[in-house]
C-alpha positions in Angstrom: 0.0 0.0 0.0 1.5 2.7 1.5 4.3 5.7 1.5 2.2 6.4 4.3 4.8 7.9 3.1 -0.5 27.8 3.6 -0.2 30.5 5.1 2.8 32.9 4.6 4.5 34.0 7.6 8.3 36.0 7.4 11.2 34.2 7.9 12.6 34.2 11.5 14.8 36.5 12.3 15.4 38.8 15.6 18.5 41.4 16.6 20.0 42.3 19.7 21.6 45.4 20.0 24.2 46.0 23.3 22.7 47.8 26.1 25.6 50.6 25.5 24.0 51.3 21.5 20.0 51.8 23.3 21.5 53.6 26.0 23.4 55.9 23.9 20.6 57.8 22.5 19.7 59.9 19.2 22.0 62.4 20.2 25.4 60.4 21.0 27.4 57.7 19.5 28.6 55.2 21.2 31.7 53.2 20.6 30.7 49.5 21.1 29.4 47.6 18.3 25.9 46.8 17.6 25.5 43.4 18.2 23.2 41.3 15.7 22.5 37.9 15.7 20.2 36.1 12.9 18.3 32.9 12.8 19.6 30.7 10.5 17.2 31.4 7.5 16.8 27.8 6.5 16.3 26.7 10.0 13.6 29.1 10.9 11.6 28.4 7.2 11.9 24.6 8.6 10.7 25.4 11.8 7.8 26.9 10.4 6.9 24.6 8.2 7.2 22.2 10.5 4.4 23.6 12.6 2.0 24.1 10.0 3.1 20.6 8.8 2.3 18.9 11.8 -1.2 20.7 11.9 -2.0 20.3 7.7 -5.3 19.6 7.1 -7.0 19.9 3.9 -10.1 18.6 1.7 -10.0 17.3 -2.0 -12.8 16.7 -4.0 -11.5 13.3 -6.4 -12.3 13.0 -10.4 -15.4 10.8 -9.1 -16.6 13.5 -7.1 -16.0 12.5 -3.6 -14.3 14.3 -0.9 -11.4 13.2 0.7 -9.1 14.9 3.8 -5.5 15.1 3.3 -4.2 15.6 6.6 -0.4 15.3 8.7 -0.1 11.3 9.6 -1.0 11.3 14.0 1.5 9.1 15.8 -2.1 6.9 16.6 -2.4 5.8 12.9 -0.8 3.0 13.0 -3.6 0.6 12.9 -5.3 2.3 10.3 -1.7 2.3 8.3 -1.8 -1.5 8.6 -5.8 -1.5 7.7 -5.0 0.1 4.3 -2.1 -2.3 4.0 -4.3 -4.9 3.8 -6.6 -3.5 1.1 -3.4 -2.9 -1.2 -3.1 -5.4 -3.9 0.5 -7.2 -4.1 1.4 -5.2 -7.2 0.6 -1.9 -5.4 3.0 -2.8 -2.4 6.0 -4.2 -4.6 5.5 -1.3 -6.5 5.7 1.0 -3.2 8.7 -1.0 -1.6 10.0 -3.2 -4.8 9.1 -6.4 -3.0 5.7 -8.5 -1.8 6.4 -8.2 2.2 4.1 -7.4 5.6 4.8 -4.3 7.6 6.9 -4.7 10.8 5.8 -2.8 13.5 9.2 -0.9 13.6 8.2 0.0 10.0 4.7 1.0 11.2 6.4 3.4 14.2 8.6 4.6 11.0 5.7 5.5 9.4 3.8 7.5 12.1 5.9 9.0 14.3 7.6 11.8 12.1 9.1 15.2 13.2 7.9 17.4 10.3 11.0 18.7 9.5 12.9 16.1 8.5 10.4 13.6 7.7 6.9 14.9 6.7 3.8 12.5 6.1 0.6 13.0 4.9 -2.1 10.8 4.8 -5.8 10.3 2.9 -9.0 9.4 4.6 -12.3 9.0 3.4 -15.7 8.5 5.1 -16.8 5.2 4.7 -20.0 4.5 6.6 -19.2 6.9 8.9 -15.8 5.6 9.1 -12.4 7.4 8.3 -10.0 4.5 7.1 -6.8 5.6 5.7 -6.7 5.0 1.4 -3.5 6.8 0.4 -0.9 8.4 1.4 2.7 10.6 0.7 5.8 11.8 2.8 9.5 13.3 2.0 12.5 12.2 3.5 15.2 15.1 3.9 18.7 13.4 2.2 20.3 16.8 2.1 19.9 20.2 3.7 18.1 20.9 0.0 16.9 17.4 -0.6 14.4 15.0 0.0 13.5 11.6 -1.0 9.5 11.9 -2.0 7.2 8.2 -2.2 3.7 8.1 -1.8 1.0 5.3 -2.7 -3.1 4.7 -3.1 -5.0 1.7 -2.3 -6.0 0.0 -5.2 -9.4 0.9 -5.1 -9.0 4.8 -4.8 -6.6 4.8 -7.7 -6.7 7.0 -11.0 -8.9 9.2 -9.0 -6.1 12.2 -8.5 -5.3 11.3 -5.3 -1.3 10.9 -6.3 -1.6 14.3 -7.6 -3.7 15.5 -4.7 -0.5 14.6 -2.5 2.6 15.1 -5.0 0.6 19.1 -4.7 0.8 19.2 -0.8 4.0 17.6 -0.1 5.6 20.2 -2.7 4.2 23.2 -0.8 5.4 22.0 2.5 9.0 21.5 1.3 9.0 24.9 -0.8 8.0 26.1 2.7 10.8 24.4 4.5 13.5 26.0 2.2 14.0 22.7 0.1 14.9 22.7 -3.8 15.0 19.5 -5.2 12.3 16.0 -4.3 14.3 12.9 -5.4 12.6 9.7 -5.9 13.2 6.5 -7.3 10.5 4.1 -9.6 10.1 1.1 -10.9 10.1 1.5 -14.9 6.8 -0.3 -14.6 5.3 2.0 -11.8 3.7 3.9 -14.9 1.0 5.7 -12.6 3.9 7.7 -9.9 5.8 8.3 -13.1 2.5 10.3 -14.5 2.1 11.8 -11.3 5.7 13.1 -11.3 5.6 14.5 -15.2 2.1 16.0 -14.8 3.6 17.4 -11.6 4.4 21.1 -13.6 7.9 20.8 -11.5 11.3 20.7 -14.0 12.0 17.2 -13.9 14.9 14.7 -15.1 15.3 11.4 -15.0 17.8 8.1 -15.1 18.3 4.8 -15.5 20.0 2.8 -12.6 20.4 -0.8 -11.8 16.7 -1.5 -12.7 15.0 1.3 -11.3 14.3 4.8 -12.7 15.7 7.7 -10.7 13.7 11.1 -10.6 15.1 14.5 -9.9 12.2 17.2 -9.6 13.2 21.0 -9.0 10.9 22.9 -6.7 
């Protein structure tokens, strides 16, 4: 199954001057320097984006006309992670993690207990009968203090309706919020769906053959 896995603010950035340069007043100059100390840039878009991350919540309304909420994965989603496991088809999961294989429950822990800055995840629910199961979902990986590794995957049953897209959308305005440049990814030649997603995507994107699977570079 699963990859289970906006709002503009200013970035952060404060000064402190030396008590001597306040004190000193329009009408004098004084001789110590004024101190000024700035936020790292990058760390304080992160850090933002982090908390709106953590809080994301949004609706999408599918090709077939339902609604579905794309929201940050909750650290008590596991069970519903392994729920939409079980709906996945074979071919879905080898296509999501290039072989047939159950989720451990390190992997599930993986999956749902993220910081938002370096690892983001979003996930898709849908009302079912007044349920909210889990049918999709995407999250980034940061490689490099400008990289991140993107992956995302549907249940079979919720597939072709734009829910790829839906999340290739969100994930790429968190991580233009967090200061990143470049999502990274790598396919399966035969994963022809993600590789749609990724060129209908609108982002600059390149691509290469290694060792049997297709690597992905996408500018942000």
């Amino acid at each position: 199954m699963l990859a289970i896995i906006c709002h503009h603010e200013p970035h952060f950035r404060f000064c402190l001057l030396s008590k001597e340069s306040v004190d000193s007043g329009p009408d004098k100059v004084s001789n110590q320097p004024v101190v000024t100390a700035l936020v790292d840039e990058q760390n304080g878009r992160r850090l933002l984006a982090m908390s709106e991350a953590a809080k994301y919540s949004a609706v999408e309304v599918l090709r077939n006309g339902r609604s579905v909420e794309i929201r940050a994965v909750e650290g008590d989603d596991g069970e519903r992670l392994l729920e939409a496991f079980g709906r996945a088809s074979a071919k879905t999961i080898h296509r999501r993690f290039f072989a047939v294989r159950r989720l451990t429950e390190e992997q599930v822990g993986f999956f749902v207990n993220v910081d938002f800055i370096k690892h983001v995840a979003l996930v898709v629910s849908v009302n079912e009968n007044m349920k909210h199961p889990i049918v999709g979902g995407g999250r980034y990986v940061v490689v490099t203090p400008t990289q991140a590794e993107v992956a995302f995957a549907v249940v079979d049953e919720y597939q072709g309706q734009g829910i790829g897209a839906a999340l290739m959308h969100h994930l790429t305005a968190i991580a233009r919020k967090a200061g990143l440049k470049e999502f990274v990814a790598e396919v399966l030649p035969e994963n022809a769906p993600m590789l749609k997603v990724f060129k209908s995507s609108g982002l600059p994107m390149s691509t290469k053959r290694e060792g049997g699977v297709i690597s992905v570079t996408l500018a942000l």
